[in-house]
Structure formats: C-alpha cells, structure tokens
C-alpha positions in Angstrom: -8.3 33.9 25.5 -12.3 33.5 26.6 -13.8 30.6 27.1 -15.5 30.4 23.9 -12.0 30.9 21.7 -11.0 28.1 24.2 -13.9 25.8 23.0 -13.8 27.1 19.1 -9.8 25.9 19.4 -10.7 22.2 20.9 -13.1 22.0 18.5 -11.3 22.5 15.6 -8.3 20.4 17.2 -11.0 17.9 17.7 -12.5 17.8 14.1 -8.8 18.0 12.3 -7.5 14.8 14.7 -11.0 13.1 12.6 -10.0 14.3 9.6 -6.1 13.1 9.9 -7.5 9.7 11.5 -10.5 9.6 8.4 -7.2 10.1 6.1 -5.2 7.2 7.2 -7.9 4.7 7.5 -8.5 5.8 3.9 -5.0 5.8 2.3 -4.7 1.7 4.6 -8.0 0.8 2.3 -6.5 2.0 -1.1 -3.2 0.7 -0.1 -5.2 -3.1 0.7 -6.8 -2.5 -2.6 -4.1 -2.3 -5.0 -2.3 -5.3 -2.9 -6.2 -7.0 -3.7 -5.5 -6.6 -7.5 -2.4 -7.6 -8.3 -2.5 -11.1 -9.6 -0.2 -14.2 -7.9 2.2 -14.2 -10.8 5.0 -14.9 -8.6 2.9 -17.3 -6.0 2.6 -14.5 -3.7 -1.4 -14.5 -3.4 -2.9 -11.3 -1.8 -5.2 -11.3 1.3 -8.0 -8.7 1.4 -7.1 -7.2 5.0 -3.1 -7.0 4.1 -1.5 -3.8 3.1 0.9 -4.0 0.0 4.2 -3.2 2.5 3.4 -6.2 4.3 3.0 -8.4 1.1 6.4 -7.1 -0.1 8.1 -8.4 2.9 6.7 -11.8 2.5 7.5 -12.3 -0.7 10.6 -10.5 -0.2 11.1 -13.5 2.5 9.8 -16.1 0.1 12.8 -15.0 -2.1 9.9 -13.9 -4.7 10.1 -11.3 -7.5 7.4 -9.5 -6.3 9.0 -8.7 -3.0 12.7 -8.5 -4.8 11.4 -5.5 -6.8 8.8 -3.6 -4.5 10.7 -3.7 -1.3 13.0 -1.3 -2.0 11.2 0.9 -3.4 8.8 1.1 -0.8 10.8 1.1 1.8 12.7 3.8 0.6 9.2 5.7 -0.3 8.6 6.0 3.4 11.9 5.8 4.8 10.5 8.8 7.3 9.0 6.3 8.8 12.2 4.6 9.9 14.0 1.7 8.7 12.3 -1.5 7.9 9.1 -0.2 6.9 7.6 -3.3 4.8 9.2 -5.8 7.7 7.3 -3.3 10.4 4.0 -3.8 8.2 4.7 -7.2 8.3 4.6 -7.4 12.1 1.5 -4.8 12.5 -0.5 -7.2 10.9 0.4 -10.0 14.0 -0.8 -6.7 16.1 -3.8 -5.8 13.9 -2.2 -2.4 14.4 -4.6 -1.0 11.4 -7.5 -2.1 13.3 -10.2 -0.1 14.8 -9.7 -0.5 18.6 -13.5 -2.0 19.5 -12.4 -4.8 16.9 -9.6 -5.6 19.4 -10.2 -8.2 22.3 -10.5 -6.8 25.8 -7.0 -6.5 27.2 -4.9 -6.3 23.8 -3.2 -3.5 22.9 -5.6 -1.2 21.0 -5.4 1.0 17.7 -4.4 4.6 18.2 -3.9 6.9 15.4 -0.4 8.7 15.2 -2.8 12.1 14.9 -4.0 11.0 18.4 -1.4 10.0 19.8 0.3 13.8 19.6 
C-alpha cells in the first residue's frame, strides 16, 4: 500500500468511528425521549437524562407495573448485550457512562464509545 491508500484508509476508519459514535449518542436521545413521554401512571416518574432500560429497572425494583411489563422485554431485546441489561443501565447512570467525556470531572472514569474502544 502507499502512503496515501494508507491515509485514504485512516480516514475513512476515522469518519465511520464518528458516524457509529454520532449513531449511539442519537439512538441514547430517542431512547431518553420516549422514557420523557410516558406518563407516571404507575408512580414511576421519568427523568429527562434517564434512558427507558434504566427506568424499567427501577420500577421493576419498586415492584411497579411499568417495570413488571417492560423488563423483560427489553432485556431480552438486547440480550447481545449480556444479561442484565436494564439493571446495567441502571448502574451506568451512577457512572454517567452516556456522558460525553469533558462533562466528566478530572480523574473519573470517562465516556468511550464501544466503536472506539475497538
């Protein structure tokens, strides 16, 4: 290969880790969106910044309906990512895992993209 196919390769490498870290940050907004609009019928009030996983698990903890009925189905919705998944989102939250990394405090761990990370 020549130095320029060398470049033209990093670049593109480059531009698709954007688009695959531009993808996630977009599906964690939707995601925080619909969790947003569904109503407290069952006492379990939505924050803004929380994903929907993470509000299944506590209301899944709260013994509410909300969490009794959506659990499963999201867990088993991304069971590639491993067991547990709305108890994991649950837990990022405490990390602010979903957070851009110069929101972070100096010296905690920082947000890295799974795209980035390979």
């Amino acid at each position: 290969m020549t130095q320029a196919s060398n470049s033209t390769a990093a670049r593109f490498k480059r531009i698709l880790s954007l688009l695959r870290a531009y993808g996630e940050q977009v599906f964690i907004a939707a995601d925080q969106l619909v969790n947003a609009l569904i109503p407290p019928l069952d006492g379990t009030i939505s924050y803004a910044d929380e994903t929907l996983s993470a509000r299944s698990y506590r209301a899944w903890r709260d013994g509410k309906i909300l969490g009794r009925i959506s659990m499963p189905i999201i867990n088993l919705l991304f069971y590639w990512q491993g067991p547990d998944h709305c108890k994991n989102a649950y837990v990022k939250e405490f990390e602010r895992k979903n957070y851009p990394s110069e929101y972070h405090p100096p010296n905690q761990p920082r947000y890295v993209s799974k795209s980035a990370q390979s």
